[in-house]
Steps between C-alpha positions, in 0.01 A plus 500: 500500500130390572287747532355555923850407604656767698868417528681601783311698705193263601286748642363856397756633754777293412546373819446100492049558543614643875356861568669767428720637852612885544825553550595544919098372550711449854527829601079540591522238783526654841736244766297464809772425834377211629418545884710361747403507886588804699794348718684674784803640438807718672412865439781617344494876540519394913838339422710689707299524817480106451870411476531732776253301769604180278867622661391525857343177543804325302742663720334307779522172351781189517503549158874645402565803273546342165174278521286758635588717188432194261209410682344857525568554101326191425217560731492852336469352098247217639269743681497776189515293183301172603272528847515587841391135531781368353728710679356373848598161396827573425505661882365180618764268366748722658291471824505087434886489464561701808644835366178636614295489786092505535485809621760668245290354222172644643652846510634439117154377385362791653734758375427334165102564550563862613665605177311308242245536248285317246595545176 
């Protein structure tokens, strides 16, 4: 062997010349959330009182039973788990296909507003 060769390890750390790491060198980095925008949502510790007006106006309607309870669940996961926003324009396709009228959808958009909050 020559001599000033260092087989094998090529560094004083052994490590390929890279620095030498510490094991879980992970675990001092803190994971900042990244801000989203405050949206509004369905205020879901008012769900009750808002099925319950939700209900009265769909009893009203020329919608029939079955629709009204699809339409009122999906209205429901829309308004809590995306936005109030999109939720109002899932009312106002209803409103352009004729299941809804103008006024019907005012009073849902409304109800909407009522029991919201930004989160």
């Amino acid at each position: 062997m020559p001599a000033g060769k260092d087989h094998g390890n090529n560094g004083p750390n052994g490590n390929g010349g890279r620095p030498a790491s510490t094991p879980n060198s992970q675990k001092g980095k803190v994971r900042t959330k990244e801000a989203t925008k405050r949206q509004s949502m369905l205020n879901t510790h008012k769900l009750a009182p808002f099925k319950y007006d939700m209900n009265e106006i769909l009893s009203n309607t020329q919608m029939d039973e079955a629709k009204s309870s699809a339409f009122l669940a999906t209205l429901i996961a829309k308004a809590s788990r995306l936005s109030t926003k999109e939720a109002k324009e899932f009312v106002r396709g209803f409103m352009d296909s004729g299941d809804l009228t103008k006024d019907e959808c005012d009073k849902i958009n409304r109800l909407m507003d009522k029991y919201s909050k930004y989160r």
